[in-house]
N, CA and C atoms as an extended XYZ file, in Angstrom:
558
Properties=species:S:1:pos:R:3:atomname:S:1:resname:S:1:resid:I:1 pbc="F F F"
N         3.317        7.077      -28.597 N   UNK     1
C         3.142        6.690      -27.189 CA  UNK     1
C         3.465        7.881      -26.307 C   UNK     1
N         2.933        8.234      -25.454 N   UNK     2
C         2.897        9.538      -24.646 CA  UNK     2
C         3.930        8.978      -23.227 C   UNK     2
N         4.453        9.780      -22.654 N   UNK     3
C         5.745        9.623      -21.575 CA  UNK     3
C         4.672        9.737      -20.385 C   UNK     3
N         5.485        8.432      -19.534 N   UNK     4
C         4.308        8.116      -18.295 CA  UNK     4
C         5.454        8.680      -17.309 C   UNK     4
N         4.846        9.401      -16.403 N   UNK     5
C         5.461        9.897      -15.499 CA  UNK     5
C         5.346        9.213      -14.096 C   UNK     5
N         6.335        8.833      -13.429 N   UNK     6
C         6.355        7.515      -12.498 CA  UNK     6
C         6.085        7.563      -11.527 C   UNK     6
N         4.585        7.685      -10.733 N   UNK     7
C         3.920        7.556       -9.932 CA  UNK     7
C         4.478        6.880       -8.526 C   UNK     7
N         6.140        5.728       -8.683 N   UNK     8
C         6.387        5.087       -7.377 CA  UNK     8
C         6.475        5.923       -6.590 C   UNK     8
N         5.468        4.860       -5.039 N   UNK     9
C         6.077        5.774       -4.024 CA  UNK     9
C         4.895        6.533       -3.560 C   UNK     9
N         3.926        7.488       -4.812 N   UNK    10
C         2.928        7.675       -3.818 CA  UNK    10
C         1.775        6.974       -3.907 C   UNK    10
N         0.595        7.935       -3.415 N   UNK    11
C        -0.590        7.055       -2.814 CA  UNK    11
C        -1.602        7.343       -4.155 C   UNK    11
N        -2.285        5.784       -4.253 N   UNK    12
C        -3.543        6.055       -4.901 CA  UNK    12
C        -4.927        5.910       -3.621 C   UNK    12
N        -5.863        7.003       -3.819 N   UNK    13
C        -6.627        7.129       -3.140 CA  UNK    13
C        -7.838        6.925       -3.769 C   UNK    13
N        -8.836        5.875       -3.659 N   UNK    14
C       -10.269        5.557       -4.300 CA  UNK    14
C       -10.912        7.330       -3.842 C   UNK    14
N       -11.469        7.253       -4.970 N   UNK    15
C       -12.713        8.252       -5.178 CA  UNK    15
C       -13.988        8.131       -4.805 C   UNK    15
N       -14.955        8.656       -3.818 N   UNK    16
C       -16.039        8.492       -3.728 CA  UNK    16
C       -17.075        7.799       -4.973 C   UNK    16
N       -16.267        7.790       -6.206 N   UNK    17
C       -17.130        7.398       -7.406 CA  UNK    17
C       -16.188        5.901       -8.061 C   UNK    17
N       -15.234        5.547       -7.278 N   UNK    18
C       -14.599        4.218       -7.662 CA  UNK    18
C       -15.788        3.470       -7.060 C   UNK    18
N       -16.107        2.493       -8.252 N   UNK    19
C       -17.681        1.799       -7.704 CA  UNK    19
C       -16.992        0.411       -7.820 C   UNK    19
N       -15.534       -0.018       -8.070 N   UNK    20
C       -14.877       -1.456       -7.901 CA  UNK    20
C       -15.053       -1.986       -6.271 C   UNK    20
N       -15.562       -2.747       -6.045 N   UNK    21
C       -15.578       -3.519       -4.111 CA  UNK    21
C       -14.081       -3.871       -3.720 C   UNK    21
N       -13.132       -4.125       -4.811 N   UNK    22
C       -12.154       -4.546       -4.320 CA  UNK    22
C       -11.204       -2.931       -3.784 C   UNK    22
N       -11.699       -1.972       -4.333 N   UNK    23
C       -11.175       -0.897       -3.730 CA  UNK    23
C       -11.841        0.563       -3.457 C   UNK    23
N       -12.798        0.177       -2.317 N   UNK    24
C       -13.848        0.550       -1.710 CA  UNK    24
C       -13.123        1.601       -1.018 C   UNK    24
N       -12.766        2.775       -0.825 N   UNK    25
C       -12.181        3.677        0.245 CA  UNK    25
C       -10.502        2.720        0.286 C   UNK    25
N       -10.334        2.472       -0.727 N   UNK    26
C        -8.419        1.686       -0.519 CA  UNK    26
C        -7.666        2.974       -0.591 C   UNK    26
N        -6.511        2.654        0.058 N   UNK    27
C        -5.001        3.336       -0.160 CA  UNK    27
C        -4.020        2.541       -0.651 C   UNK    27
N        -4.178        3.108       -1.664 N   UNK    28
C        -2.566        1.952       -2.791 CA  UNK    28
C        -1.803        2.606       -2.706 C   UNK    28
N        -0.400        2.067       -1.920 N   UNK    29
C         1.039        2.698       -2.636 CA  UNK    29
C         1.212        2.123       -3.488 C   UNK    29
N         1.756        2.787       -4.774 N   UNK    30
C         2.444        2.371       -5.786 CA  UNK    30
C         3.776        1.597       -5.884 C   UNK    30
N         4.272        0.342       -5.844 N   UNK    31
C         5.609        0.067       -5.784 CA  UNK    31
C         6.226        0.583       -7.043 C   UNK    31
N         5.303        0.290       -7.949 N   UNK    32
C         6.170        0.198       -9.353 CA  UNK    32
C         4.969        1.424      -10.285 C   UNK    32
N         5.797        1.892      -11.361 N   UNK    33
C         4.582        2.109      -12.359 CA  UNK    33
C         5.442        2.650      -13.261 C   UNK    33
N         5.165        2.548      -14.187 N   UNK    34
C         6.217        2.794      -15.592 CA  UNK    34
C         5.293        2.365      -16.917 C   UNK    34
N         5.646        2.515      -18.180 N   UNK    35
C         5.065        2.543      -19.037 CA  UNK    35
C         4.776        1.192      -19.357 C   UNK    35
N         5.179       -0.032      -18.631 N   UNK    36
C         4.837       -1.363      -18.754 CA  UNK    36
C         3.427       -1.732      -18.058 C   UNK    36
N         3.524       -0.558      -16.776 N   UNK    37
C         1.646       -0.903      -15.973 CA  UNK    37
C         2.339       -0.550      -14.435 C   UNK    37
N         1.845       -0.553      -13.474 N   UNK    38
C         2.069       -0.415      -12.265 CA  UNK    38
C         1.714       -1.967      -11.341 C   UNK    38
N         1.923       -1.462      -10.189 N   UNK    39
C         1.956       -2.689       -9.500 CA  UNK    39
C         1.878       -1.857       -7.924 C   UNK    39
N         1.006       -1.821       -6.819 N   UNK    40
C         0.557       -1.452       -5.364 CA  UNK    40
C        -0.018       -2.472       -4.783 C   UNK    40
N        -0.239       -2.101       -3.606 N   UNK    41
C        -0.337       -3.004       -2.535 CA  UNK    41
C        -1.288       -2.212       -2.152 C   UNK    41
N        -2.319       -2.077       -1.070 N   UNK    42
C        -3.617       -1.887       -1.062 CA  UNK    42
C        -3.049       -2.088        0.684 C   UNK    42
N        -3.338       -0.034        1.639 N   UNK    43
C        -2.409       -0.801        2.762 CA  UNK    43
C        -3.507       -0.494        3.573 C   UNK    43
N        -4.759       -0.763        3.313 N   UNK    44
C        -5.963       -0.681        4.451 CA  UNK    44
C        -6.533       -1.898        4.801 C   UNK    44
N        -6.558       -2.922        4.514 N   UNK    45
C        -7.391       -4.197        4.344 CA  UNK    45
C        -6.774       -4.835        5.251 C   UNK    45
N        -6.697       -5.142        6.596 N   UNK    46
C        -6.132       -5.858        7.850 CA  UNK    46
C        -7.541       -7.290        6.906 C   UNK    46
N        -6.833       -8.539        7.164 N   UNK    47
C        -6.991       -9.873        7.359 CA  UNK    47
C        -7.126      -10.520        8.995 C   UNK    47
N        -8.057      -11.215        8.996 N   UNK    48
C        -8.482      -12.114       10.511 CA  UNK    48
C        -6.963      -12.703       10.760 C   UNK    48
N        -5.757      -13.416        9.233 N   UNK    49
C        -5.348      -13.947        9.515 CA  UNK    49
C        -3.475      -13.695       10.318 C   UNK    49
N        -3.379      -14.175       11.151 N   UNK    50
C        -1.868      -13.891       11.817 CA  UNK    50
C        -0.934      -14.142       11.119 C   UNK    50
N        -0.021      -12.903       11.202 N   UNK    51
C         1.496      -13.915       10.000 CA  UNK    51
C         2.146      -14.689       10.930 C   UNK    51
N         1.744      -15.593       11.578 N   UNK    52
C         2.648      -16.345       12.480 CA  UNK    52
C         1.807      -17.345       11.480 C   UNK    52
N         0.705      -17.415       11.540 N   UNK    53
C        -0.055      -19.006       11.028 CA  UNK    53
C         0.305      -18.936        9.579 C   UNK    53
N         0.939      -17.624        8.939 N   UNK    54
C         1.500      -18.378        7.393 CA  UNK    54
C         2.769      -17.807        6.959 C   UNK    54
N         3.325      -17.257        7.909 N   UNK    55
C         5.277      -16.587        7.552 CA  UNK    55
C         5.838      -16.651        9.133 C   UNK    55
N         5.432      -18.051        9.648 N   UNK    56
C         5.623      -17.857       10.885 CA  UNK    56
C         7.457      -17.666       11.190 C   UNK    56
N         8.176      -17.721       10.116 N   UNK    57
C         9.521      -17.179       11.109 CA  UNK    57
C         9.409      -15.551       10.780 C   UNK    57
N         8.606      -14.648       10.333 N   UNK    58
C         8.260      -13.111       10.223 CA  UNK    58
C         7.434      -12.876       10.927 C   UNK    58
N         6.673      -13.404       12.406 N   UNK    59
C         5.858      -13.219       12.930 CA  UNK    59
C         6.436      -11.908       13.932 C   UNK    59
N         7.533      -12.213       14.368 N   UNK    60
C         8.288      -11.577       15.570 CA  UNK    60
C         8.720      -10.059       14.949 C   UNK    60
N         8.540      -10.132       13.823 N   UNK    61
C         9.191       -8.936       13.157 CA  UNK    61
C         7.875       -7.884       13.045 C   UNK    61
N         7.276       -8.310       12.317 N   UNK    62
C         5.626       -7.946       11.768 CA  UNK    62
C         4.810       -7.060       12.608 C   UNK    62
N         4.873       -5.620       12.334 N   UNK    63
C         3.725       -4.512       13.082 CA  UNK    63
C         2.775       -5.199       13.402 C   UNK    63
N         2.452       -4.140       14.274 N   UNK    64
C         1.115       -4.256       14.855 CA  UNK    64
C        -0.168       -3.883       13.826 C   UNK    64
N        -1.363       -4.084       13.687 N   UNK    65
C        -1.403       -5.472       14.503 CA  UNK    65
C        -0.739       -6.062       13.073 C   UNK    65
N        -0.634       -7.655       13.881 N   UNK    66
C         0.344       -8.400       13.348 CA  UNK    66
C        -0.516       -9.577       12.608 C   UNK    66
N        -1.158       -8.769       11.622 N   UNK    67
C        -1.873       -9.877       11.305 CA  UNK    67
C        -1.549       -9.891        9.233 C   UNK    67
N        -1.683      -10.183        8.412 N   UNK    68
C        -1.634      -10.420        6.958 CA  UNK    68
C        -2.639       -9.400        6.406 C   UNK    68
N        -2.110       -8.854        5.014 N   UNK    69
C        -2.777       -7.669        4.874 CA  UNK    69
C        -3.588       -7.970        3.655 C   UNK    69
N        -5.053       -7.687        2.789 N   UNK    70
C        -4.950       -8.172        1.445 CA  UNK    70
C        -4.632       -6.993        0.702 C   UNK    70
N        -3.283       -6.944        0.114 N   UNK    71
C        -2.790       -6.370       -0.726 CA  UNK    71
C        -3.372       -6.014       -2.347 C   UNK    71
N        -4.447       -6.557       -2.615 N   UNK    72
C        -5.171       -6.550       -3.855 CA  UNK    72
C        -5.614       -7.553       -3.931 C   UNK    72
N        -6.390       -7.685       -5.353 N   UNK    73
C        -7.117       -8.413       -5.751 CA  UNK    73
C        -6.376       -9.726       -6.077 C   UNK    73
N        -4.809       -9.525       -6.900 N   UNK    74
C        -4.265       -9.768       -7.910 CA  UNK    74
C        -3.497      -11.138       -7.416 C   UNK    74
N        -3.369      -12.385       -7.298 N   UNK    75
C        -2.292      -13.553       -6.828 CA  UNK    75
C        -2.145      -13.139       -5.317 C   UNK    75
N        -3.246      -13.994       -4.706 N   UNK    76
C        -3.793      -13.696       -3.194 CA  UNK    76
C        -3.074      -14.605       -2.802 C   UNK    76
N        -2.744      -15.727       -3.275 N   UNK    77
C        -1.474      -16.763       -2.813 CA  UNK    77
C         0.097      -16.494       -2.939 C   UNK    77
N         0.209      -15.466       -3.291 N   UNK    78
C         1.946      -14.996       -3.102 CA  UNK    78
C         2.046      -13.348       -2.160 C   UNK    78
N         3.409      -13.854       -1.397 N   UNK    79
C         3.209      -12.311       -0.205 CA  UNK    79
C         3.534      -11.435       -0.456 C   UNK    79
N         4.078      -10.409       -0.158 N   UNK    80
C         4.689       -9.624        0.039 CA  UNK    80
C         4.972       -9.058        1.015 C   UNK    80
N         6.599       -8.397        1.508 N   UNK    81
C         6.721       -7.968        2.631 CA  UNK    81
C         7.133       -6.387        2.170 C   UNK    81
N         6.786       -5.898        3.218 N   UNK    82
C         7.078       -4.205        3.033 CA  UNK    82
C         7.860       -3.478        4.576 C   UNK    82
N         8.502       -2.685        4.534 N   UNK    83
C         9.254       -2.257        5.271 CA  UNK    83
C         9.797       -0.940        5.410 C   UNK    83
N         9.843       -0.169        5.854 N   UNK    84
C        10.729        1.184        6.484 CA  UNK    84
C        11.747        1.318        6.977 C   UNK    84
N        13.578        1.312        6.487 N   UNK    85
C        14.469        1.257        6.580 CA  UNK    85
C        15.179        2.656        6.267 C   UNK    85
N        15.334        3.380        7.531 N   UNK    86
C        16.064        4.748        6.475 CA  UNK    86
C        17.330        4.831        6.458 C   UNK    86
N        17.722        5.940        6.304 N   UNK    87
C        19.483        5.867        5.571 CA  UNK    87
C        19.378        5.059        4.046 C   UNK    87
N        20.722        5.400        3.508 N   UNK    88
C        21.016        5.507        2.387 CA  UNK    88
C        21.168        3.629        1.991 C   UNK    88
N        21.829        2.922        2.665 N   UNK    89
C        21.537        1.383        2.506 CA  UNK    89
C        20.814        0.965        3.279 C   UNK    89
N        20.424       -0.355        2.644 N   UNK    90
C        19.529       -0.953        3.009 CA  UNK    90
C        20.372       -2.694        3.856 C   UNK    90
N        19.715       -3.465        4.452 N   UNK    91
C        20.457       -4.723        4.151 CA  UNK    91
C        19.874       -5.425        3.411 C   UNK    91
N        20.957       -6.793        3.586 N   UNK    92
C        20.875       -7.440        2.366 CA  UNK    92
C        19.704       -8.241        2.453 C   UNK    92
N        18.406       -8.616        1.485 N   UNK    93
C        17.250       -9.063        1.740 CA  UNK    93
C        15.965       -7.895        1.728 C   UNK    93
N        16.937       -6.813        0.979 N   UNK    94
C        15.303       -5.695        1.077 CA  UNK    94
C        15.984       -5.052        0.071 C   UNK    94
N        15.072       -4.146       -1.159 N   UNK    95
C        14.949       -3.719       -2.266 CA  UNK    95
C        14.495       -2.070       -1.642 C   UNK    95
N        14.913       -0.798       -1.777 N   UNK    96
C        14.560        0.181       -1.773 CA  UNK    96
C        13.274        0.544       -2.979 C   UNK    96
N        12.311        0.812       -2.829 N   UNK    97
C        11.133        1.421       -3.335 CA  UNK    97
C        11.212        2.515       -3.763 C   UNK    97
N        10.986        3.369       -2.804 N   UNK    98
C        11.082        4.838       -2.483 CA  UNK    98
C        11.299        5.370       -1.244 C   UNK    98
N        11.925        6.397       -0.928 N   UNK    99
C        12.036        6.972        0.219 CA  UNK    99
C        12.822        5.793        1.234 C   UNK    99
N        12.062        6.068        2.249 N   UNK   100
C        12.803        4.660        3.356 CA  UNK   100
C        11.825        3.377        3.057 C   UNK   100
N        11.105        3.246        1.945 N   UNK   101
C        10.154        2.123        2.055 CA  UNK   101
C        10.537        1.325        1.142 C   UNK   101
N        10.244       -0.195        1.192 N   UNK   102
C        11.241       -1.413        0.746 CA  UNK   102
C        10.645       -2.378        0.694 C   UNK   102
N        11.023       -3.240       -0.101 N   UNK   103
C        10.747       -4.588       -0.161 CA  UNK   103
C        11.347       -5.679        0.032 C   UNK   103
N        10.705       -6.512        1.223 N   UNK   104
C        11.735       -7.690        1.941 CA  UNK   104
C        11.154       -8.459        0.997 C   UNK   104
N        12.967       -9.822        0.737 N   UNK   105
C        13.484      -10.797        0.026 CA  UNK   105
C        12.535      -11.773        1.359 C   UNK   105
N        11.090      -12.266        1.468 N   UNK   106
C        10.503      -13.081        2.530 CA  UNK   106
C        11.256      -14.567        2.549 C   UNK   106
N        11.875      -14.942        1.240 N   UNK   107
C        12.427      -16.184        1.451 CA  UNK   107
C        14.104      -16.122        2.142 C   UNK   107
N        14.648      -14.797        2.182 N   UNK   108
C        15.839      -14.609        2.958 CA  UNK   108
C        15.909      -14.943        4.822 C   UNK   108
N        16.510      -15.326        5.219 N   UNK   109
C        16.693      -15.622        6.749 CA  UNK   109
C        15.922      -14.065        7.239 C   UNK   109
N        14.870      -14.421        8.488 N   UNK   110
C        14.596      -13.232        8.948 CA  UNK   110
C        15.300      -12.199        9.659 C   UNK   110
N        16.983      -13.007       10.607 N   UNK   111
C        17.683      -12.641       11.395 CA  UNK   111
C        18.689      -11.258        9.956 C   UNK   111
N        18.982      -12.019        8.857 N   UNK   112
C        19.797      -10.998        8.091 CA  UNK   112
C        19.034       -9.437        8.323 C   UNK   112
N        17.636       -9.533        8.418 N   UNK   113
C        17.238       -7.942        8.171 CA  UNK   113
C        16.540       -7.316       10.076 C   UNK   113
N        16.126       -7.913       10.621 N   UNK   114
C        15.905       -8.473       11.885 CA  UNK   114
C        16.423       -7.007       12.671 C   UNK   114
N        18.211       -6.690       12.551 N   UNK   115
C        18.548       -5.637       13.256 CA  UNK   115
C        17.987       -4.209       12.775 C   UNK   115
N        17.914       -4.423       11.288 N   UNK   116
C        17.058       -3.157       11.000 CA  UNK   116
C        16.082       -2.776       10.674 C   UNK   116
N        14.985       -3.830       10.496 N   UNK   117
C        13.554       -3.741       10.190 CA  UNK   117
C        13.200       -2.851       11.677 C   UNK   117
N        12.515       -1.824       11.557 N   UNK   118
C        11.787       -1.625       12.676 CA  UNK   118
C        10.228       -1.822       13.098 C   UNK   118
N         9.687       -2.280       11.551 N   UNK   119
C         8.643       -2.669       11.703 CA  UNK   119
C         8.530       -3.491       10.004 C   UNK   119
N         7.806       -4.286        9.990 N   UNK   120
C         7.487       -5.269        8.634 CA  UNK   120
C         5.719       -5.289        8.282 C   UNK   120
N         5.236       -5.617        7.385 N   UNK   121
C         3.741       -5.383        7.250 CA  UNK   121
C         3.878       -6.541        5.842 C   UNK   121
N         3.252       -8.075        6.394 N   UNK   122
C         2.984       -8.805        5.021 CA  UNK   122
C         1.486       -8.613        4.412 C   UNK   122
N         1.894       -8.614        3.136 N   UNK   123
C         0.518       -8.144        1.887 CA  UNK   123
C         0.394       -9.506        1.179 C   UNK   123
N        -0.806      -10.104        1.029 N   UNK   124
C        -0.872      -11.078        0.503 CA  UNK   124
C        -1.615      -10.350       -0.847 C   UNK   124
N        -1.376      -10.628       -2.241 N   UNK   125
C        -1.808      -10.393       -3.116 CA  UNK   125
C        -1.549       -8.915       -3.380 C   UNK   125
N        -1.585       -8.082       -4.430 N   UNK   126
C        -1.000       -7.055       -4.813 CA  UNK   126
C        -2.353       -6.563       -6.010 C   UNK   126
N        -2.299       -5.145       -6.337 N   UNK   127
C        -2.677       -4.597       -7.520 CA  UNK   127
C        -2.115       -4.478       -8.190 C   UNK   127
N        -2.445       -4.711       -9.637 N   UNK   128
C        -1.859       -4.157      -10.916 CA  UNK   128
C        -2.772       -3.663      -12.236 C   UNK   128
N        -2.151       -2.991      -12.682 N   UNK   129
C        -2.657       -2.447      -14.035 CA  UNK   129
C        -1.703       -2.559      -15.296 C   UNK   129
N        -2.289       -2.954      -16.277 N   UNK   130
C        -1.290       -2.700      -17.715 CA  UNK   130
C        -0.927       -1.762      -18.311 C   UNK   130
N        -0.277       -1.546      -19.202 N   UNK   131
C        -0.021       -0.441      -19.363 CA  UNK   131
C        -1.151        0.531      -19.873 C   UNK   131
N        -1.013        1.940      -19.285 N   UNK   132
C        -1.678        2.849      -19.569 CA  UNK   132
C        -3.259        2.617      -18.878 C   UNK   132
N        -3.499        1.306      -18.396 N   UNK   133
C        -4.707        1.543      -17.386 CA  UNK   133
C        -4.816        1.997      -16.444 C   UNK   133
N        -3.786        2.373      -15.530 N   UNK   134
C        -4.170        3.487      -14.118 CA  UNK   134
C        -4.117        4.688      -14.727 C   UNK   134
N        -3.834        4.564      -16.173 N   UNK   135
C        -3.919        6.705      -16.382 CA  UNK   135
C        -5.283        6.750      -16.591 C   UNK   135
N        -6.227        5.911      -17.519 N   UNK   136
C        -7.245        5.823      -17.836 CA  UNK   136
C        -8.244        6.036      -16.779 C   UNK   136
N        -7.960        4.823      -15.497 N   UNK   137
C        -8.459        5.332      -14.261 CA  UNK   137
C        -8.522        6.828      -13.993 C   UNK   137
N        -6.968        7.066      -14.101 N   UNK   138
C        -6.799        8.740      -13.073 CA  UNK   138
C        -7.525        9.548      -13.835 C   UNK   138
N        -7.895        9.335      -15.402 N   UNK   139
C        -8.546       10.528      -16.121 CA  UNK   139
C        -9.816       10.564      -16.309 C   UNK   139
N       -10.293        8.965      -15.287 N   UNK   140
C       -11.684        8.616      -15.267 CA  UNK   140
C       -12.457        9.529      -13.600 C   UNK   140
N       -11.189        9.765      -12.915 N   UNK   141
C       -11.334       10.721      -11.694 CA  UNK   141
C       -11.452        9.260      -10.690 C   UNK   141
N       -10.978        7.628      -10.844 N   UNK   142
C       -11.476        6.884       -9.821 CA  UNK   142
C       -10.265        6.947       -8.880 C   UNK   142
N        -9.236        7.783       -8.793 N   UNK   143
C        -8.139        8.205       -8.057 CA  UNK   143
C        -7.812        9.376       -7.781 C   UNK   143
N        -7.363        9.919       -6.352 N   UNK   144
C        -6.640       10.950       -6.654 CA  UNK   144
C        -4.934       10.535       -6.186 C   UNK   144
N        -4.275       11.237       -6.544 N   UNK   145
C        -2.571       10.917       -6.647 CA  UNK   145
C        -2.399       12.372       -5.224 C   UNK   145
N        -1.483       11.463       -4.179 N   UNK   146
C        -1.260       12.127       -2.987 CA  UNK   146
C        -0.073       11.891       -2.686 C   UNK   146
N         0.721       12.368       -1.918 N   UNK   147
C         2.035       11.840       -1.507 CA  UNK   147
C         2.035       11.180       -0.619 C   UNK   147
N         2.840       10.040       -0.550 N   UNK   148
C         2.788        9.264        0.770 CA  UNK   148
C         4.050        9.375        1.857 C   UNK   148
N         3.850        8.724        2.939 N   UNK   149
C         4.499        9.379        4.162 CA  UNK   149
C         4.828        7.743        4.853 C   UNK   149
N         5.721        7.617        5.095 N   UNK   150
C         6.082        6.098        5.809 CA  UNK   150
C         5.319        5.522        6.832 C   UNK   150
N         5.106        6.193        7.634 N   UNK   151
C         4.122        5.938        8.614 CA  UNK   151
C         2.748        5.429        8.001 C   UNK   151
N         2.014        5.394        6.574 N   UNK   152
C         1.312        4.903        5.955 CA  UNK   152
C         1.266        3.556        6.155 C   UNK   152
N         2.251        2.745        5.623 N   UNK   153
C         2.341        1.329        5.310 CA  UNK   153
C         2.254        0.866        6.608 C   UNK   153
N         2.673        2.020        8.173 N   UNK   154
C         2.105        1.255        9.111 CA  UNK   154
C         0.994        2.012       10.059 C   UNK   154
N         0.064        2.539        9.382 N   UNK   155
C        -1.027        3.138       10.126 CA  UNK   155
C        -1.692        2.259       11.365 C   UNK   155
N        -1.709        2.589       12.421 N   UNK   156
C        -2.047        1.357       13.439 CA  UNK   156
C        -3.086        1.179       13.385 C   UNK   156
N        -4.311        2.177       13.218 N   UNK   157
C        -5.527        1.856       13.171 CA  UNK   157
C        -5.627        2.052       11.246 C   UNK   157
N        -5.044        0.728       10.494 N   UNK   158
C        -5.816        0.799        9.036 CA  UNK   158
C        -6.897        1.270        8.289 C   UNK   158
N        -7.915        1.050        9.093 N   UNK   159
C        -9.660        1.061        8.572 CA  UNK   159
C        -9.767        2.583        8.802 C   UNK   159
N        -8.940        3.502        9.254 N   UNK   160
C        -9.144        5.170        9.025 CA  UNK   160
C        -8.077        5.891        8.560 C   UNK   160
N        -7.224        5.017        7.857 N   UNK   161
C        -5.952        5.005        6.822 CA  UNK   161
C        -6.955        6.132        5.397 C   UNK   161
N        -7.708        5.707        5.008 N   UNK   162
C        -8.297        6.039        3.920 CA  UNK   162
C        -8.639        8.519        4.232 C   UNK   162
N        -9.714        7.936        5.510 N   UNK   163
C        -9.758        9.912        6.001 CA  UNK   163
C        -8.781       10.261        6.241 C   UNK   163
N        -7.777        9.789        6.959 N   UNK   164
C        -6.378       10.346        7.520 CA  UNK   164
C        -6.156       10.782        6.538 C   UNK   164
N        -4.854        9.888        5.458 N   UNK   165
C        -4.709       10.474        4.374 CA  UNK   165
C        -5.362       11.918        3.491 C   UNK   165
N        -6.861       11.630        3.530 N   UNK   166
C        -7.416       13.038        3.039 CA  UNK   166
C        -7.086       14.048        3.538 C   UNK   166
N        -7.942       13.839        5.043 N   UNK   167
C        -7.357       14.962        5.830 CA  UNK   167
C        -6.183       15.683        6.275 C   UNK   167
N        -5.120       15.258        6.215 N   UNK   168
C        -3.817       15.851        5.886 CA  UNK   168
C        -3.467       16.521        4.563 C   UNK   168
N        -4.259       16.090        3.120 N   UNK   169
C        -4.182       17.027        2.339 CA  UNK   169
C        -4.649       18.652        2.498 C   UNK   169
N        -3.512       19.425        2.237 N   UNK   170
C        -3.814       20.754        2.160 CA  UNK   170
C        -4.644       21.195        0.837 C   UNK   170
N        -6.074       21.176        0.672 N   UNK   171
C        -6.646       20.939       -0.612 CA  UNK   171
C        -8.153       21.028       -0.082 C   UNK   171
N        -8.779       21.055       -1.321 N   UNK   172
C       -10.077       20.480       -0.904 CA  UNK   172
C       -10.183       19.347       -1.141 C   UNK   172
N        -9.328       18.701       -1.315 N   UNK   173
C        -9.657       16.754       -1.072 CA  UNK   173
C       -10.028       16.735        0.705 C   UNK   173
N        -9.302       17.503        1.464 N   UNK   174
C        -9.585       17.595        3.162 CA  UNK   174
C       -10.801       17.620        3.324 C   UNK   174
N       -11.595       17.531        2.616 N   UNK   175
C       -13.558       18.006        2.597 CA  UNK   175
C       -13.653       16.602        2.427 C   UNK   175
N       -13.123       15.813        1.522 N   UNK   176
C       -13.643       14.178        0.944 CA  UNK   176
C       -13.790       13.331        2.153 C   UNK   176
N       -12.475       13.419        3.173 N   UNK   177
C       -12.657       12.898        4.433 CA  UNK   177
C       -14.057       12.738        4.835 C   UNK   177
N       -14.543       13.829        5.059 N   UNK   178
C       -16.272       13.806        5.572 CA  UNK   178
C       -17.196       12.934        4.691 C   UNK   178
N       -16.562       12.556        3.336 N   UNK   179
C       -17.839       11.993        2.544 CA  UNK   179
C       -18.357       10.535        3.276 C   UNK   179
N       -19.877       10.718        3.330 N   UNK   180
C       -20.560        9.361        3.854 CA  UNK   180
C       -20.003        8.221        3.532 C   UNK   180
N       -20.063        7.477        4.349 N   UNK   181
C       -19.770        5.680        3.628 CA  UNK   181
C       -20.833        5.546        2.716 C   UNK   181
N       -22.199        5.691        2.786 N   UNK   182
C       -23.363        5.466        2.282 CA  UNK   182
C       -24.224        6.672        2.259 C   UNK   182
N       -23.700        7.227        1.011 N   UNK   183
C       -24.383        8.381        0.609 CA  UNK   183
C       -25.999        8.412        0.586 C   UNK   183
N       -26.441        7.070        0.156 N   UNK   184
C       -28.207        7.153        0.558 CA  UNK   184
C       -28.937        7.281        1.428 C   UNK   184
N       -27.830        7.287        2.801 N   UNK   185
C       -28.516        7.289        4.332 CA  UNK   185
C       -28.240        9.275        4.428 C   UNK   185
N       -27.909        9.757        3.403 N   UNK   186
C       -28.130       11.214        3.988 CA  UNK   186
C       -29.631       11.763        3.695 C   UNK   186
């Protein structure tokens, strides 16, 4: 078995040649990934729907916009909350990730985390892979591996989450930004 090197934390970025619909131009942070499989959240996909109409005591907390995110393909009926908390603790009701980014306990009182959330973002449904299938991906080229930056999980305008990201790479991935949505209309 070959040593998986642990991807939490940064970004998976679809490839102009990822031909899956469910991750069309996506940005996955990685929460988890280890030699058991990984597990991301998918932080471009804004939903019609408000987290007031389905986590309505997390409504007041919840970035802009404040609406439910689809986090993946994967159990579209369970949430997830995500968060940016820096310093070294966290409170009680949130799990450190990486960096200042975290995962809120959604069934904990909202007031326990309330003073230090400065912003919240719910993901309904999540990505995952088993083991050794996102390497397969990465060596299939349907990803590239980028670092991620907190301000990600709350990009205000989502739907240009995907070029941003590029374009801040110092690389020639900064060229991918420009690639067409629909390469046949060139």
């Amino acid at each position: 078995m070959t040593e998986v090197t642990s991807l939490t934390g940064r970004l998976l970025v679809a490839t102009p040649a990822l031909t899956d619909p469910n991750f069309d131009h996506a940005v996955v942070l990685l929460l988890d990934h280890d030699e058991e499989g990984s597990l991301g959240i998918v932080l471009n996909r804004p939903t019609p729907v408000d987290v007031g109409d389905v986590l309505e005591p997390w409504a007041a907390l919840a970035g802009e916009p404040g609406v439910v995110f689809q986090g993946g393909p994967v159990s579209l009926d369970a949430a997830l909350g995500v968060a940016v908390i820096p310093g070294s603790e966290g409170p009680l009701g949130w799990r450190r990730v990486h960096g200042a980014i975290g995962l809120v306990d959604l069934e904990a009182p909202p007031e326990l985390l309330a003073a230090e959330l400065g912003s919240l973002r719910i993901f309904a449904g999540y990505a995952g892979w088993g083991p050794g299938q996102l390497e397969n991906e990465l060596e299939e080229g349907a990803w590239y591996v980028v670092e991620s930056e907190p301000g990600d999980v709350f990009a205000p305008e989502p739907e240009r989450l995907w070029r941003s990201v590029l374009r801040r790479q110092r690389s020639e991935l900064a060229m991918v930004a420009t690639y067409p949505d629909d390469p046949s209309l060139n």
